[in-house]
DRENDO-1510 file (C-alpha; in Angstrom, 1 decimal, always signed):
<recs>
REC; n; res; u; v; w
REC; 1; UNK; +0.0; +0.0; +0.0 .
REC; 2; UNK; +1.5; +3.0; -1.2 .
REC; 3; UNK; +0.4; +6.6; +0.4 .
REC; 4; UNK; +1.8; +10.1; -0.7 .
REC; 5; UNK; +1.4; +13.6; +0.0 .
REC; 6; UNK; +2.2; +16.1; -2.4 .
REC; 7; UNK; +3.9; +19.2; -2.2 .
REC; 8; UNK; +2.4; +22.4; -3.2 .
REC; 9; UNK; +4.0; +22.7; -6.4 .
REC; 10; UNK; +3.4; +19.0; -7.3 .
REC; 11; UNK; -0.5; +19.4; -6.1 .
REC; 12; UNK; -0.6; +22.3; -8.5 .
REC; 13; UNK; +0.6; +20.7; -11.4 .
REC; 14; UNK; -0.7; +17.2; -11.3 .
REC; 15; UNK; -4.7; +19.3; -11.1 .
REC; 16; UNK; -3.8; +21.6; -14.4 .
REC; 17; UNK; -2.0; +19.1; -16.2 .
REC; 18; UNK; +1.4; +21.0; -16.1 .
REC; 19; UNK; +3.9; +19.4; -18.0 .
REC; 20; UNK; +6.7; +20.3; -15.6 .
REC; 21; UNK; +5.2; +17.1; -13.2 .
REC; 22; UNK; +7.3; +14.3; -15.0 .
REC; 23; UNK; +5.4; +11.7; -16.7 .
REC; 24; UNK; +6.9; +9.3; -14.2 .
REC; 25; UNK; +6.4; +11.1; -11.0 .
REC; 26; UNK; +2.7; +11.6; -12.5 .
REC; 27; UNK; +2.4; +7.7; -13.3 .
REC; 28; UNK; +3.4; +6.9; -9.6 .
REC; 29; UNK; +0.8; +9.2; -8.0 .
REC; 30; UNK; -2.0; +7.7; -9.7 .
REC; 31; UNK; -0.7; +4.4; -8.4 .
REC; 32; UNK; -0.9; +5.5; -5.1 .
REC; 33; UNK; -3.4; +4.0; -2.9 .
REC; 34; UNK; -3.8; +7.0; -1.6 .
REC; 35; UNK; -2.7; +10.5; -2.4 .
REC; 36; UNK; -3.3; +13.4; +0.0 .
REC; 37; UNK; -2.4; +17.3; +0.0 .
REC; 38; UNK; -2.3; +19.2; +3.2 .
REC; 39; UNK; -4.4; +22.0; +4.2 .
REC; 40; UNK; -1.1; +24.0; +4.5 .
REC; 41; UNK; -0.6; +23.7; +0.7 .
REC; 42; UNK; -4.3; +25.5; +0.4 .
REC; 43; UNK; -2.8; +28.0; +2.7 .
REC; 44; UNK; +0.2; +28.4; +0.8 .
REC; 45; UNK; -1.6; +28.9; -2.7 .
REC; 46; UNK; -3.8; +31.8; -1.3 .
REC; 47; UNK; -0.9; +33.3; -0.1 .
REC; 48; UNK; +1.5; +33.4; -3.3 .
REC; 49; UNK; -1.7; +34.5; -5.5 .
REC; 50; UNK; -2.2; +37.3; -3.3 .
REC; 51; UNK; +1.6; +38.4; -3.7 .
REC; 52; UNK; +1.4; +37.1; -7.7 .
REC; 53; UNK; +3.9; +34.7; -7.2 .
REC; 54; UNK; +1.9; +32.0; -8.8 .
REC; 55; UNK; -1.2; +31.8; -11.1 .
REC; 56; UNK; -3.6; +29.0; -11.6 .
REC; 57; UNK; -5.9; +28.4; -14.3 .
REC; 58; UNK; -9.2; +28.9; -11.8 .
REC; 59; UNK; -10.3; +31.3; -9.7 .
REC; 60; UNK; -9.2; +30.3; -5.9 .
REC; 61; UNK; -12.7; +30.9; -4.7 .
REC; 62; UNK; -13.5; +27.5; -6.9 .
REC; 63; UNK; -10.9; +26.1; -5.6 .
REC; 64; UNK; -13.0; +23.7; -3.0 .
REC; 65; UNK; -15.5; +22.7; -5.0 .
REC; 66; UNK; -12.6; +21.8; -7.7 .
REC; 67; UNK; -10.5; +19.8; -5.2 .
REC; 68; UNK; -14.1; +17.8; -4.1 .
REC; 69; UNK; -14.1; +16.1; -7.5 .
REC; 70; UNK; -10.9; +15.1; -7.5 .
REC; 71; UNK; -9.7; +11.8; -5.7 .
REC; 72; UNK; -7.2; +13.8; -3.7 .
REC; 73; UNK; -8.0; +13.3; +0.2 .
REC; 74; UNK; -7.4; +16.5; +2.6 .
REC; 75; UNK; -5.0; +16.4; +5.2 .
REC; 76; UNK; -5.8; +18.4; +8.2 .
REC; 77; UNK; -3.2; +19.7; +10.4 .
REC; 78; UNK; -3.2; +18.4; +14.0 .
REC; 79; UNK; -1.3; +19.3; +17.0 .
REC; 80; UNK; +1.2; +16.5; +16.7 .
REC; 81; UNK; +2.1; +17.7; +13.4 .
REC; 82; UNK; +3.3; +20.9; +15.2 .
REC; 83; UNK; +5.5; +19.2; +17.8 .
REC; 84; UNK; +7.1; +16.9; +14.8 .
REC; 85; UNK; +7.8; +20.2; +13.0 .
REC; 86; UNK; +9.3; +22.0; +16.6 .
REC; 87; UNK; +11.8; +18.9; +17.0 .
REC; 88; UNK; +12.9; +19.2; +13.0 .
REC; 89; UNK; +16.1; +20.0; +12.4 .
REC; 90; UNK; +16.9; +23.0; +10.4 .
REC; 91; UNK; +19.4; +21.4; +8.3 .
REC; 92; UNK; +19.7; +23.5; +5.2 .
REC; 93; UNK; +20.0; +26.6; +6.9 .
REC; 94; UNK; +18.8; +29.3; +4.2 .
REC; 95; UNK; +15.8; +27.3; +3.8 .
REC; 96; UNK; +13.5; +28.0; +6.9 .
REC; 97; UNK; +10.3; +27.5; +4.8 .
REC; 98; UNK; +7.0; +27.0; +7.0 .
REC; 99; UNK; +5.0; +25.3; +4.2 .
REC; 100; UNK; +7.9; +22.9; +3.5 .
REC; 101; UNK; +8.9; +22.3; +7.2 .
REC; 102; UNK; +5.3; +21.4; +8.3 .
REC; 103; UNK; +4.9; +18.9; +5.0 .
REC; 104; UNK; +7.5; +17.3; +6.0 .
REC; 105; UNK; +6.5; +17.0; +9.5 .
REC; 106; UNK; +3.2; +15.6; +8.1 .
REC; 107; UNK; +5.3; +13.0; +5.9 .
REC; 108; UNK; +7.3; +12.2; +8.7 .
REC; 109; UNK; +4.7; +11.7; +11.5 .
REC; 110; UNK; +2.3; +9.8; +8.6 .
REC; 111; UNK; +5.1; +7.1; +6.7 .
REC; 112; UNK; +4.3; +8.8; +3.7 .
REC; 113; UNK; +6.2; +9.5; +0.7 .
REC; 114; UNK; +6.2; +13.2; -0.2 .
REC; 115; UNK; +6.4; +13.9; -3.7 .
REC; 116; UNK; +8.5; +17.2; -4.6 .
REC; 117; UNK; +11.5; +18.0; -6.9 .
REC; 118; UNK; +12.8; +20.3; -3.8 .
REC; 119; UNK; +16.1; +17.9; -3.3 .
REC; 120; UNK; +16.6; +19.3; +0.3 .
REC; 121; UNK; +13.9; +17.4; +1.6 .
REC; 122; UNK; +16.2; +14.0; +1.3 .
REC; 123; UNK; +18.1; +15.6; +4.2 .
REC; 124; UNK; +15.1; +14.6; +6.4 .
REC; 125; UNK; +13.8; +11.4; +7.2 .
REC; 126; UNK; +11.1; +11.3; +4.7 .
REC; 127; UNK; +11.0; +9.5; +1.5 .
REC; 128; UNK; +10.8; +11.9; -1.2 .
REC; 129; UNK; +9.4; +11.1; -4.8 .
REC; 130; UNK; +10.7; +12.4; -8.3 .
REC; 131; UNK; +10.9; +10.5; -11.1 .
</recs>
């Protein structure tokens, strides 16, 4: 049983079909028994739209009822997830990214595989996906 969570970037472009998600890396997540993206990758999206640091193809106030047809499951963030991400290392010191830090809390705390093309995740104990 294989169960995944995708980072932002990688939720992003598996829903619009981007081609910068690898055919392989695509391939494995709809293998996956289960595939989920965190609430803190929502969080993230609003964000960067507000600062026009990304752009999606639909408007974020559809963004809900998009993600309800997917097969995608939600992944709340619970107060253990918090306590993983105090006791993480910060191991690549310029990076100090709260999005990336509490997905890979989540990974960690969960067994999951996080897929993400960010290489500095392998410095955590987290089994990262890119193919």
């Amino acid at each position: 049983m294989s169960k995944i969570l995708l980072d932002t970037h990688a939720f992003i472009w598996l829903v619009e079909d981007d081609p910068k998600l690898p055919s392989s890396t695509k391939d494995r997540i709809e293998a996956s028994d289960r595939v989920f993206v965190s609430i803190i990758s929502f969080w993230e999206i609003a964000i960067k739209l507000k600062k026009a640091k990304i752009f999606l193809f639909c408007d974020f106030n559809d963004i809900e009822s998009r993600f309800k047809t997917t097969d995608l499951e939600l992944l709340p963030i619970k107060i253990e997830d918090t306590i993983q991400l105090y006791n993480l290392p910060f191991y690549v010191e310029n990076h100090k990214d709260p999005f990336d830090r509490l997905l890979i809390a989540q990974a960690i705390r969960r067994s999951l595989h996080l897929v993400s093309r960010d290489a500095f995740f392998d410095a955590y104990p987290v089994k990262r996906v890119w193919v």
